[in-house]
C-alpha positions in Angstrom: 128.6 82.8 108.5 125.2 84.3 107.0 123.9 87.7 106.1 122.1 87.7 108.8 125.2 88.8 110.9 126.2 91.5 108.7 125.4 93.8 111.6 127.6 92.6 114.3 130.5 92.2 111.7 130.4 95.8 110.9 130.3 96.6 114.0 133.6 94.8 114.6 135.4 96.1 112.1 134.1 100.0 113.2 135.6 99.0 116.6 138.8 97.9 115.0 139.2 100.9 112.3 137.3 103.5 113.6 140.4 105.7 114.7 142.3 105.6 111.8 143.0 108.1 109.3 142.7 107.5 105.5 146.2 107.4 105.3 146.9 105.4 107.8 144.7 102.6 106.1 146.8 102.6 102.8 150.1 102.7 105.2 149.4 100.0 108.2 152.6 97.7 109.4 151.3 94.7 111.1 153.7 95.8 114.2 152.1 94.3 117.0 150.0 92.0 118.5 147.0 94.4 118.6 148.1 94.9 114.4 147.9 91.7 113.9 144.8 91.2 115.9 143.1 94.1 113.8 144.0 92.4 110.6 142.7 89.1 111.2 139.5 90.7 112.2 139.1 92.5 108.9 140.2 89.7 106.7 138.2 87.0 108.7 135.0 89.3 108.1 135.6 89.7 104.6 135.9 86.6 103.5 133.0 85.4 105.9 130.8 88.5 103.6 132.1 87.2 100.3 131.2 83.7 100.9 128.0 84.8 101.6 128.0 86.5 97.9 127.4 89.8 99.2 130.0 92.3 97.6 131.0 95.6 99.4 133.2 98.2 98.0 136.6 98.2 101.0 136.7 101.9 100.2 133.1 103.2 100.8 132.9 100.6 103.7 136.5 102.4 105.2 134.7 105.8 104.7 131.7 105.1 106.5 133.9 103.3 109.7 135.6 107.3 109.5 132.8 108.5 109.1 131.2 107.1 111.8 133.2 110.2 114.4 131.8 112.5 112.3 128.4 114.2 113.7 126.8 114.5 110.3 127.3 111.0 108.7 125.4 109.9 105.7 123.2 108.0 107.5 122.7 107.4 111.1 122.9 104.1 113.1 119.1 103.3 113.2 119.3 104.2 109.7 121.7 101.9 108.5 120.6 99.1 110.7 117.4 99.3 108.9 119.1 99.8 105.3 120.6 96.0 106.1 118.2 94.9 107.5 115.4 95.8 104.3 118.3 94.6 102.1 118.3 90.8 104.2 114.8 90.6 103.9 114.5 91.4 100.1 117.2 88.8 99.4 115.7 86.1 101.5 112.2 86.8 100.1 114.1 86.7 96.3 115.8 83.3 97.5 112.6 81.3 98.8 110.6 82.5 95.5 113.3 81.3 93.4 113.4 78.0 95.6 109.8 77.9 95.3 110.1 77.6 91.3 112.3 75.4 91.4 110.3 73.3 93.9 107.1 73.3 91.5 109.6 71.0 88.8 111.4 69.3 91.3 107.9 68.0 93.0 105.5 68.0 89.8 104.3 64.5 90.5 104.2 64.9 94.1 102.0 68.4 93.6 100.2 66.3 90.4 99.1 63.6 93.0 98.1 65.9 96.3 95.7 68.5 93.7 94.2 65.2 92.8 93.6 63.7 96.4 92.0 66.9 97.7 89.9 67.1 94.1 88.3 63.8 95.5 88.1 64.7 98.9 85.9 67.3 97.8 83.4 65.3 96.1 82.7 63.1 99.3 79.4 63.4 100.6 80.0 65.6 104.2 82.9 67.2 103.0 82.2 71.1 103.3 85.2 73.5 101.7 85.5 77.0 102.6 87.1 80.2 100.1 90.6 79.2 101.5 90.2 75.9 100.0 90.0 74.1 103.5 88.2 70.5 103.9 86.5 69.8 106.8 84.0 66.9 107.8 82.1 66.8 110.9 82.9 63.1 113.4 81.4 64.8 115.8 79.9 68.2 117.0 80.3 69.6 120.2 77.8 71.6 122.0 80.5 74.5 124.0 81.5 77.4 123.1 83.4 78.2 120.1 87.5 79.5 120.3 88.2 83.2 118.6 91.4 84.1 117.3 92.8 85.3 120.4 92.0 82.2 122.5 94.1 79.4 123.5 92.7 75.8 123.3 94.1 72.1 124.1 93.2 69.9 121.5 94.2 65.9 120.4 95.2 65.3 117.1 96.5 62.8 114.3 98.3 64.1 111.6 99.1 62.4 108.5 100.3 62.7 105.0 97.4 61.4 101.5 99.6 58.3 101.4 99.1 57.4 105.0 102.1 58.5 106.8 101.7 59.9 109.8 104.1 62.8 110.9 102.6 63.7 114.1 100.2 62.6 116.9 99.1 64.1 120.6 97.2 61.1 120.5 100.3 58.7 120.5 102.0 61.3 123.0 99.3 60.3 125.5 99.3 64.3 125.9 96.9 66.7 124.4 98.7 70.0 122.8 97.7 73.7 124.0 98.5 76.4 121.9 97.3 79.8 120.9 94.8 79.4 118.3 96.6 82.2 116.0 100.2 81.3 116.4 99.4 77.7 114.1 99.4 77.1 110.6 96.3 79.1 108.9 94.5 75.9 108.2 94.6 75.2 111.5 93.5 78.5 112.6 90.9 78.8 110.8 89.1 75.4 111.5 89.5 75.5 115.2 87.6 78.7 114.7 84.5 76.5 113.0 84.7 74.0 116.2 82.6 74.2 119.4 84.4 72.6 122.3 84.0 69.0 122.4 83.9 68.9 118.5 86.1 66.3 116.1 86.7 67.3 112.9 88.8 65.4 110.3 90.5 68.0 108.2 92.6 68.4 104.3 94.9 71.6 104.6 96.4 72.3 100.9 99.8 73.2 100.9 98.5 76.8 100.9 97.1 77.3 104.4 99.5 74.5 105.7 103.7 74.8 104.8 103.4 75.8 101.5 106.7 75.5 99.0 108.7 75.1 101.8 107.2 72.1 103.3 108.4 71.2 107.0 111.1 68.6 108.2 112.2 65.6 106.5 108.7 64.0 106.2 106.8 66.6 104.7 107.5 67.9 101.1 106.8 70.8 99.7 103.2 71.5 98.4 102.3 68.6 101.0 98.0 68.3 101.3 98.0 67.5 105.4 95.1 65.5 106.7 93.9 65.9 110.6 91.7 64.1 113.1 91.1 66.5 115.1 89.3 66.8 118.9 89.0 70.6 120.8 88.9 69.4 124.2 89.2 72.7 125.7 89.6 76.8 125.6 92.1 77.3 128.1 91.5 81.2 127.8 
């Protein structure tokens, strides 16, 4: 069980303590099934927390369950559901930056050999790369309209990896894929943006405007250069 469900265990364990006295927390006799019940609740929750690595102090977490009767306690619900929720994302933010050290050793070759691919992309004759560091060469330009941010578009596409391995194709789908142009990778986004309707493009994403340190699935690595044939068929709206 994950941080991420630190809310609804607290809530639990409010529901199970939230009527009992300080005193009656240092004396409680497992007496009954309800006793019992109220027990495993609290020990099944704490050891779900710990093995998460998040520490809590029983006795302000107690206090806080009382308090939460009171009408003036330290913090309100909205206020503490934000509290955990700041704290979750600060910790998974400090975890993936820490992964994404440790990804730089673990795939030095791997980023080594993708810096070099799109260093010699970039010297190809046709190749144009924009501020992001985005490749793009023309197959073929269309004559529609262009797509904006907001649009949605239907497009056919081959994806593949610098060594050759392909990870994804409309094309071998026999379907074309409609999406919103701004809910894609950035790379993406911003080159659909460069092409009017009826437009092919073949495309190098570095990992930066593509899936970054954390890569994506079991076929793409971290810091993975993706390269794209791509054909906008159509803005759908």
């Amino acid at each position: 069980m994950k941080i991420r469900n630190l809310i609804a265990l607290t809530a639990v364990a409010a529901f199970m303590l939230g009527s009992c006295s300080k005193s009656a927390l240092k004396n409680a006799k497992l007496s009954t099934r309800e006793d019992s019940l109220s027990y495993a609740f609290g020990i099944v929750n704490y050891n779900a927390l710990a093995s998460d690595s998040l520490e809590l102090d029983p006795v302000i977490v107690a206090k806080a369950m009382l308090d939460g009767k009171a009408e003036s306690p330290l913090m309100d619900d909205d206020a503490a559901r934000s509290f955990i929720m700041k704290y979750i994302n600060e910790r998974e933010m400090a975890k993936a930056e820490k992964q994404a050290e440790a990804n730089k050793t673990i795939y030095k070759d791997h980023i080594a050999a993708n810096e070099a691919y799109l260093a010699g992309n970039k010297a190809k004759a046709g190749v144009t790369t924009t501020e992001s560091g985005l490749q793009y060469e023309v197959i073929k330009m269309g004559t529609g309209p262009k797509p904006s941010a907001e649009s949605t578009v239907k497009v056919h596409y081959v994806g593949t990896l610098i060594d050759g391995t392909e990870f994804d194709s409309s094309v071998k789908r026999g379907e074309p894929a409609q999406f919103p142009v701004s809910g894609v990778i950035a790379g993406w986004t911003e080159v659909l943006q460069l092409m009017p309707v009826g437009s092919k493009f073949r495309i190098a994403l570095p990992e930066s405007i593509a899936y970054g340190s954390n890569g994506a699935g079991d076929i793409i690595k971290p810091y993975s250069t993706l390269l794209f044939e791509v054909e906008l068929l159509e803005i759908v709206q």
